[in-house]
C-alpha positions as YAML, in Angstrom:
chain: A
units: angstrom
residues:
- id: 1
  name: UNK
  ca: [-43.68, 16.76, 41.57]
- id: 2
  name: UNK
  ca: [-41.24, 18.41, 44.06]
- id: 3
  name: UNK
  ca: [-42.21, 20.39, 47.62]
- id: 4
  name: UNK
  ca: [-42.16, 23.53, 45.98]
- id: 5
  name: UNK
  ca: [-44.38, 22.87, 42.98]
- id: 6
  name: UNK
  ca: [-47.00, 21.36, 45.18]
- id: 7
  name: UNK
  ca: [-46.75, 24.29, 47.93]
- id: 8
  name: UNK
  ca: [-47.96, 26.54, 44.85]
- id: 9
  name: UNK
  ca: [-50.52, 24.53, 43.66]
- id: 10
  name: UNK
  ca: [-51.89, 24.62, 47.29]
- id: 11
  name: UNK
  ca: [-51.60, 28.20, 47.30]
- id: 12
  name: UNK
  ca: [-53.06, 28.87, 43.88]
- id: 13
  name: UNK
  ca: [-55.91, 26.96, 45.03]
- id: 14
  name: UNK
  ca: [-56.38, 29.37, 47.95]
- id: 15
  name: UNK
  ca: [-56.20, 32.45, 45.77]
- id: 16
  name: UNK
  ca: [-58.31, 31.12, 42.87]
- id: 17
  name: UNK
  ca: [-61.15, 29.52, 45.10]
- id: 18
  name: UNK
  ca: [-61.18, 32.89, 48.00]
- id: 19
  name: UNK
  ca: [-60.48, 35.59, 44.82]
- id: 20
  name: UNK
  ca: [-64.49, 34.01, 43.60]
- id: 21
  name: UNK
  ca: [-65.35, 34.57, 47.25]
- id: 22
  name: UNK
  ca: [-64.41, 37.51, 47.72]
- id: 23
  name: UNK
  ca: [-65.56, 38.90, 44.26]
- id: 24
  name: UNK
  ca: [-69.33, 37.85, 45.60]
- id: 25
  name: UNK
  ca: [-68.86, 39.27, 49.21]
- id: 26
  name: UNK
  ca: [-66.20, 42.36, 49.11]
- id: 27
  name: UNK
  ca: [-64.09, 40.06, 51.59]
- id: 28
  name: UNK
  ca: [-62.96, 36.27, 51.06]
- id: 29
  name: UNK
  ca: [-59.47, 36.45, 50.23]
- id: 30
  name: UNK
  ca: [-58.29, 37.40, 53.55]
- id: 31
  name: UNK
  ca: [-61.32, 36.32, 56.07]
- id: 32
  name: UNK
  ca: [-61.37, 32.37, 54.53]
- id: 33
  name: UNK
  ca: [-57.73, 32.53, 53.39]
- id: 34
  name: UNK
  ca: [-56.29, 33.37, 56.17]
- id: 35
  name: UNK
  ca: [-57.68, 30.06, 58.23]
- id: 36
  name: UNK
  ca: [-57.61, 28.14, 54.98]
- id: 37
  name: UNK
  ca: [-53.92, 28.31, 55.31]
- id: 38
  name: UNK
  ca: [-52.90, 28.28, 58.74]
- id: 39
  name: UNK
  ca: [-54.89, 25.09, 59.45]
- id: 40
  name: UNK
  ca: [-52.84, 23.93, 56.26]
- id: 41
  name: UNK
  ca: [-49.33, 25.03, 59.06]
- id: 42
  name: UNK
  ca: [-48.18, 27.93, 56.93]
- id: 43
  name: UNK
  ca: [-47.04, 30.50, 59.34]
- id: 44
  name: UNK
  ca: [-49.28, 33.90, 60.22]
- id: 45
  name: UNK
  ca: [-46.25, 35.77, 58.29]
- id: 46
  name: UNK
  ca: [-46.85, 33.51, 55.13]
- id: 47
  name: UNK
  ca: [-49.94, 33.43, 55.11]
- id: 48
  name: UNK
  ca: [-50.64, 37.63, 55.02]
- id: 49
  name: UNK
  ca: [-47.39, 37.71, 52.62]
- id: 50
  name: UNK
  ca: [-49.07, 35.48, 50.42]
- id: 51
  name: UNK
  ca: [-52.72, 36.77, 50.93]
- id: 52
  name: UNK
  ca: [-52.59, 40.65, 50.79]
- id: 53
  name: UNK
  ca: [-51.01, 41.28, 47.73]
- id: 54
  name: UNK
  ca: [-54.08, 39.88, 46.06]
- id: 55
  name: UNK
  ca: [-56.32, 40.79, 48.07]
- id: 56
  name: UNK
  ca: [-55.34, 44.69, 46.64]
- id: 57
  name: UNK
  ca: [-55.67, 43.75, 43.70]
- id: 58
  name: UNK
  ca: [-59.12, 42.47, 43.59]
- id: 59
  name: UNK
  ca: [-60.05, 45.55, 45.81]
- id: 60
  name: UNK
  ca: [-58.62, 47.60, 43.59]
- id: 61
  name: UNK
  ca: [-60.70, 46.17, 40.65]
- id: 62
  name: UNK
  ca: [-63.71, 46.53, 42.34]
- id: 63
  name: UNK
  ca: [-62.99, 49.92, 43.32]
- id: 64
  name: UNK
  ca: [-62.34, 50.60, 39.45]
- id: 65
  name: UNK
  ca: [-66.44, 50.38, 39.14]
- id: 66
  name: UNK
  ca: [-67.43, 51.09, 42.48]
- id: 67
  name: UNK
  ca: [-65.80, 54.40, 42.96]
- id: 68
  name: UNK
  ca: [-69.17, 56.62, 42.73]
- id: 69
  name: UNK
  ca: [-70.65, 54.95, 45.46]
- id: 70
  name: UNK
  ca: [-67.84, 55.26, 48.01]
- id: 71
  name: UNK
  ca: [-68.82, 58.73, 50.23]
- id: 72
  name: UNK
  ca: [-69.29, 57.76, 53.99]
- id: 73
  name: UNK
  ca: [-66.22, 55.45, 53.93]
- id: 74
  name: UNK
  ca: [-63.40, 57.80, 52.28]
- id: 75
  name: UNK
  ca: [-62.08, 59.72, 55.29]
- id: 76
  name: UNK
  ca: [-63.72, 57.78, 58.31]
- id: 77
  name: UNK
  ca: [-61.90, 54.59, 57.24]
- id: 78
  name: UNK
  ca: [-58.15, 56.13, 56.87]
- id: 79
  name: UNK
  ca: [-59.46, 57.90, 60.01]
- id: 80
  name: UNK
  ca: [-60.46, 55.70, 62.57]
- id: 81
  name: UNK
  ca: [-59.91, 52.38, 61.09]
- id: 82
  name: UNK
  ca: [-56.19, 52.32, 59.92]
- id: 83
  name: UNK
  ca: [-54.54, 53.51, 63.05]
- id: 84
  name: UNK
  ca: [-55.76, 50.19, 65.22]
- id: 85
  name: UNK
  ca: [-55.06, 47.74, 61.93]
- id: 86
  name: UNK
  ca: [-51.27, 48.68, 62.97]
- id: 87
  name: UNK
  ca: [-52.08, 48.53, 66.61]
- id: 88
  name: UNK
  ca: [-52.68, 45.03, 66.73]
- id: 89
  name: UNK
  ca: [-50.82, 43.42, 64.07]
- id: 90
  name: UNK
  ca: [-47.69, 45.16, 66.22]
- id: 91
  name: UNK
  ca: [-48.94, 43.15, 68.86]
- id: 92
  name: UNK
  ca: [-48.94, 39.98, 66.84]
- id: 93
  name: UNK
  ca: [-45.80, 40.45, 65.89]
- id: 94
  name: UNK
  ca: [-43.71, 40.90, 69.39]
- id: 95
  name: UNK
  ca: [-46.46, 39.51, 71.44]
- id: 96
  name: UNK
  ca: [-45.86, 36.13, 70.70]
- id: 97
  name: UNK
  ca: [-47.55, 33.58, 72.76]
- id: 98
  name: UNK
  ca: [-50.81, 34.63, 71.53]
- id: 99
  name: UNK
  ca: [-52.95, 31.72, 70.03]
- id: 100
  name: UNK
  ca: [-53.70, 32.57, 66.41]
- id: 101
  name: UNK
  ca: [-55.81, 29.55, 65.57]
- id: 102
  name: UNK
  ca: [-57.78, 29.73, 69.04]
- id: 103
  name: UNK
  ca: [-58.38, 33.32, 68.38]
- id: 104
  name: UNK
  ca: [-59.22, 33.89, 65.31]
- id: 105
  name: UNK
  ca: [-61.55, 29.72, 65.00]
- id: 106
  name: UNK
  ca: [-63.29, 32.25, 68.34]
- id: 107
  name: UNK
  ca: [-63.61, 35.38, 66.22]
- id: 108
  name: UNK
  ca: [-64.91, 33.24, 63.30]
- id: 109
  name: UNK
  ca: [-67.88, 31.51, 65.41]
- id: 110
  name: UNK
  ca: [-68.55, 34.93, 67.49]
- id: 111
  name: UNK
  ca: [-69.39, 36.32, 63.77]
- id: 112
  name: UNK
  ca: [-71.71, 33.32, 62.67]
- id: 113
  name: UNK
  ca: [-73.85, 33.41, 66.20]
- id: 114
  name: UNK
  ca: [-74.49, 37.18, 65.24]
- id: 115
  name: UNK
  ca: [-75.10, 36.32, 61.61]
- id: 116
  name: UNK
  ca: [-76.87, 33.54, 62.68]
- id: 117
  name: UNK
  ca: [-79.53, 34.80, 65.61]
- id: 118
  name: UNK
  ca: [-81.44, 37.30, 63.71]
- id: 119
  name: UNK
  ca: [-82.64, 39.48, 67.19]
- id: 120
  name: UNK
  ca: [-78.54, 39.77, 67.80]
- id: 121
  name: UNK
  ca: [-77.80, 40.76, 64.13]
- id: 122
  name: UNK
  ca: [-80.49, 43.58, 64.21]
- id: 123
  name: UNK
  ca: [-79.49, 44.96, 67.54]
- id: 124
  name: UNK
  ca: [-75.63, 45.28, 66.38]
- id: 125
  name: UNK
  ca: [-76.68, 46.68, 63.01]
- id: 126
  name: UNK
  ca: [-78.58, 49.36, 64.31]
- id: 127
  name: UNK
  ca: [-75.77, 49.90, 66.80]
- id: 128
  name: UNK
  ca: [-72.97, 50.08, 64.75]
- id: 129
  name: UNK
  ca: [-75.19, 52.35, 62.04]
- id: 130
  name: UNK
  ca: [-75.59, 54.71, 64.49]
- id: 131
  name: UNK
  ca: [-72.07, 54.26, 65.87]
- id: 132
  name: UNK
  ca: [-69.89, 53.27, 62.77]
- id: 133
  name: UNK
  ca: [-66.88, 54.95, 63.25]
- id: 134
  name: UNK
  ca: [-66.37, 53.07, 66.96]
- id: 135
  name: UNK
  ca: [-67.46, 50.42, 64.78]
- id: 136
  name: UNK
  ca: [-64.09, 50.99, 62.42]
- id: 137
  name: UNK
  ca: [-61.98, 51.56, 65.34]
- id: 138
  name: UNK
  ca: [-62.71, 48.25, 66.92]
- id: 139
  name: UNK
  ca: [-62.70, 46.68, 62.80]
- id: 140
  name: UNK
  ca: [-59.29, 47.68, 62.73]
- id: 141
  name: UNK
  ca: [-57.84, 45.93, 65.63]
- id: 142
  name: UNK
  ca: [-59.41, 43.06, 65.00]
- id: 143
  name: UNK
  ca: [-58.00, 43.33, 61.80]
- id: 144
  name: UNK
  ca: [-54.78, 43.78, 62.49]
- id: 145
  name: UNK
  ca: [-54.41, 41.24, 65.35]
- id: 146
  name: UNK
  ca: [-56.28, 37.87, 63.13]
- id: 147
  name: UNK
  ca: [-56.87, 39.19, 59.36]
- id: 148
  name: UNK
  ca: [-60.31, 38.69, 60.11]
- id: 149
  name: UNK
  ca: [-61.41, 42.77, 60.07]
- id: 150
  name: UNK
  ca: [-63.38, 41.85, 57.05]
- id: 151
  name: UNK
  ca: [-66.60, 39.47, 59.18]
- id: 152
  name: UNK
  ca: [-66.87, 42.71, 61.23]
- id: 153
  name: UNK
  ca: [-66.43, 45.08, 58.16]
- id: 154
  name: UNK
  ca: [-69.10, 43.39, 56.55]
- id: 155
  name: UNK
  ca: [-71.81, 43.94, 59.39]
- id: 156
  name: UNK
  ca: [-70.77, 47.38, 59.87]
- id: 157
  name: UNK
  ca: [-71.39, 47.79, 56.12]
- id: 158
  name: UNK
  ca: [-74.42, 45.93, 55.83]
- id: 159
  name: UNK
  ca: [-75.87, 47.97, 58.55]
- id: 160
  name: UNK
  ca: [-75.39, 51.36, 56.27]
- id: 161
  name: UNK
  ca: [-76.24, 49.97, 53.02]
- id: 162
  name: UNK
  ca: [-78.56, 47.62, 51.85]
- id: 163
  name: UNK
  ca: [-77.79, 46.97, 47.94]
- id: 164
  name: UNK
  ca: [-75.04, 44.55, 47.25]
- id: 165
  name: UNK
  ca: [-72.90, 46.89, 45.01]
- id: 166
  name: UNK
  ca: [-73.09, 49.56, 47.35]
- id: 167
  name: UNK
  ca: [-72.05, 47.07, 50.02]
- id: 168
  name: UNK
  ca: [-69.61, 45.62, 47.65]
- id: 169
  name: UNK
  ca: [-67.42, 48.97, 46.73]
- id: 170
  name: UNK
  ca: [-67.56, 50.17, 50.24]
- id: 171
  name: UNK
  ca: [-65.90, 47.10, 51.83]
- id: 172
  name: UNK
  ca: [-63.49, 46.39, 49.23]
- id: 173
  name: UNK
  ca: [-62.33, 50.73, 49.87]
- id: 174
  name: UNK
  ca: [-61.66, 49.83, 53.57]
- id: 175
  name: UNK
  ca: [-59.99, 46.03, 52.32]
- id: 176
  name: UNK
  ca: [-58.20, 48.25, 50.02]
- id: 177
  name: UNK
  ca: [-56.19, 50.45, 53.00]
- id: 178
  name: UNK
  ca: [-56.51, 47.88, 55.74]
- id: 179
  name: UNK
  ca: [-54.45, 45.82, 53.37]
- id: 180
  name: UNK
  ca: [-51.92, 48.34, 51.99]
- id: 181
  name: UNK
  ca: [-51.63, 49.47, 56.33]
- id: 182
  name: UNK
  ca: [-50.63, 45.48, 57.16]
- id: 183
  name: UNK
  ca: [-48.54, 45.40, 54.30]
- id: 184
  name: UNK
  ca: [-46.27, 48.66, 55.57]
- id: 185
  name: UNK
  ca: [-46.12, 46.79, 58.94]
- id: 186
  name: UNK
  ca: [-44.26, 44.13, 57.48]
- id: 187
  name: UNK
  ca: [-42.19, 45.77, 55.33]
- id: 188
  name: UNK
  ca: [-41.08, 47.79, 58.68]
- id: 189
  name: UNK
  ca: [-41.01, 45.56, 60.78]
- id: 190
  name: UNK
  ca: [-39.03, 43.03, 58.39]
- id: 191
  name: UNK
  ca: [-41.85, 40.02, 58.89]
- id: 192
  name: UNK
  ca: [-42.83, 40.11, 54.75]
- id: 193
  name: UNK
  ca: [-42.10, 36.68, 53.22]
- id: 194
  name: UNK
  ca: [-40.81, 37.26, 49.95]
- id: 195
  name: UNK
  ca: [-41.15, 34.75, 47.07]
- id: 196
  name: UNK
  ca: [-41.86, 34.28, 43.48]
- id: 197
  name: UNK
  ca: [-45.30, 33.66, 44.26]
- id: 198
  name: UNK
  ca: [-45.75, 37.32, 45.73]
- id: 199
  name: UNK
  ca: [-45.34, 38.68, 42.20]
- id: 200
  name: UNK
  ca: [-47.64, 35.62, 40.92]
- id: 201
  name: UNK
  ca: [-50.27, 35.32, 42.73]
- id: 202
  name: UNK
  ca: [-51.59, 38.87, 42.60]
- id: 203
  name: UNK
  ca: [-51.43, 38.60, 38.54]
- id: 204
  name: UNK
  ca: [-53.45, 35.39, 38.96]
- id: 205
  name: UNK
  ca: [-56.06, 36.89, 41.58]
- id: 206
  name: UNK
  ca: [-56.85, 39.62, 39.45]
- id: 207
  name: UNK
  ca: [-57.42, 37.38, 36.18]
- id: 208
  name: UNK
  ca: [-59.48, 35.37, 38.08]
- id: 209
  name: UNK
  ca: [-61.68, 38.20, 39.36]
- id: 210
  name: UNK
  ca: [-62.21, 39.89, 35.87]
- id: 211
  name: UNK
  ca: [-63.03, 36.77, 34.21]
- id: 212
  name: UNK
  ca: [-65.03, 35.16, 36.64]
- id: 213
  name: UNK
  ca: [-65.36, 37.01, 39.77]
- id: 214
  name: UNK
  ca: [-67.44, 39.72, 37.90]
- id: 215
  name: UNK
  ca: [-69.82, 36.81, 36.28]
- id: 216
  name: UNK
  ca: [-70.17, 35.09, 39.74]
- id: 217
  name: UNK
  ca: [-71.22, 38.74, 41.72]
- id: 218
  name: UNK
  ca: [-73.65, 39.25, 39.23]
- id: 219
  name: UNK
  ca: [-75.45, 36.45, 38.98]
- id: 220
  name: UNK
  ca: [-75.83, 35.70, 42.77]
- id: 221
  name: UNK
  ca: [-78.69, 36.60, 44.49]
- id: 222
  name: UNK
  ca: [-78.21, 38.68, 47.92]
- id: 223
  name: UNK
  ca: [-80.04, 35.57, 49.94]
- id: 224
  name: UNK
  ca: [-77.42, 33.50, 48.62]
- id: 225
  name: UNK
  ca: [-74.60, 35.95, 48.87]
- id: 226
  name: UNK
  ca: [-75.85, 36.02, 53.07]
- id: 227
  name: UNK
  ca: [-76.26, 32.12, 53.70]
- id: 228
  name: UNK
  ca: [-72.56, 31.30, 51.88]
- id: 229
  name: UNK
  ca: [-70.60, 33.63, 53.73]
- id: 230
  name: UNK
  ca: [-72.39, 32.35, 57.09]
- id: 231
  name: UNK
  ca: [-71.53, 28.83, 56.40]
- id: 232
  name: UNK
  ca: [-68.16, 29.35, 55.55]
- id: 233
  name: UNK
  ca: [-67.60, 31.95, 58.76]
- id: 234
  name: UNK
  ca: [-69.34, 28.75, 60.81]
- id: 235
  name: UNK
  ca: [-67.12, 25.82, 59.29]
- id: 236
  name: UNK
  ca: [-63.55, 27.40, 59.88]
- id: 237
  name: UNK
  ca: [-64.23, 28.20, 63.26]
- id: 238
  name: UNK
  ca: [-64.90, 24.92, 64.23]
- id: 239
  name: UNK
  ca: [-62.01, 23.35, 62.31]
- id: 240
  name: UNK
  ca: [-59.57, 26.34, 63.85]
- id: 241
  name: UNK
  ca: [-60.67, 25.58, 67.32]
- id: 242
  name: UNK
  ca: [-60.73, 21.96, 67.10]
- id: 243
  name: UNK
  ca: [-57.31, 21.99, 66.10]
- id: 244
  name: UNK
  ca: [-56.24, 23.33, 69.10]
- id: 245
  name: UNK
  ca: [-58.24, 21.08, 71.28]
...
């Protein structure tokens, strides 16, 4: 088997295995993907190229269903959130000597300590309910600058709702124009890897999803849906940062 034949295989494993994740938490293909594959040495620019097409995709699937329960998000996420997701992947791109893998392995293991220390989690829930749309602002950078907008997206989100469908359809609606914002930045700024897999992947991603994303969101329990997403958050931090060490 030849270079190029295994480089997809590695990245239809990424996309298959994040596209379930995702279908269970509203985020995955971008929050897991994105360290999944640099730790694997493809560059940032490869990694979104390859990542956000199907991560639109699946958000727009779940949006399909999850339309009706979209009504805080529509304009306060276009609003306050998109403007900083182009903010700071500008400064990725010609701010250079910033340390992806230490930043985002930091950003990863920041998220799991709040997750992970109830008294913190409920203090930044009921800050960020009451103060969501600084909440989007700051979402947005992070976003932008480590494709990792999603661990803070999902706190914000989980702070305003509290059923997983609702939760669901209101993170995959910002995923949706975070993704489409970064994908106009690249385009522009001429830092989109183009491939054969770009028109693949996507097709693949959304298969996936409808035949066994919906199946997997349904039958998990929110308990489990918490724990998962925490361990994962928790391992590629570690393996980010200890890379760099």
């Amino acid at each position: 088997m030849d270079y190029a034949s295994i480089d997809f295989l590695i990245i239809l494993g990424v996309i298959f295995l994040f596209t379930i994740i995702q279908s269970i938490f509203g985020v995955g293909l971008l929050v897991f993907g994105t360290p999944t594959l640099l730790l694997l040495d493809y560059t940032f620019y490869e990694t979104l190229s390859y990542l956000i097409p199907s991560s639109i995709i699946v958000s727009l699937l779940q949006l399909r269903v999850g339309w009706s329960r979209i009504e805080m998000y529509r304009v306060s996420v276009i609003q306050y959130m998109l403007p900083t997701v182009g903010m700071g992947l500008i400064l990725v791109i010609y701010y250079s000597a910033l340390d992806l893998n230490l930043v985002i392995g930091s950003m990863l293991l920041l998220t799991f300590v709040v997750r992970f220390f109830d008294n913190i989690n409920i203090k930044l829930e009921y800050f960020l309910s009451h103060n969501f749309k600084f909440g989007f602002f700051v979402t947005g950078f992070i976003h932008g600058l480590t494709n990792l907008g999603g661990a803070s997206l999902v706190i914000i989100t989980n702070s305003i709702y509290k059923n997983k469908k609702e939760i669901q359809a209101n993170i995959a609606y910002a995923y949706f124009f975070m993704a489409i914002s970064q994908l106009l930045v690249l385009l522009l700024t001429y830092n989109f890897v183009f491939s054969i897999n770009i028109v693949l992947l996507p097709l693949i991603s959304g298969i996936v999803y409808v035949y066994a994303g919906n199946y997997v969101f349904d039958s998990s329990s929110d308990r489990f849906y918490y724990n998962l997403m925490s361990f994962f958050i928790l391992i590629y931090g570690i393996l980010l940062i200890s890379k760099e060490l």
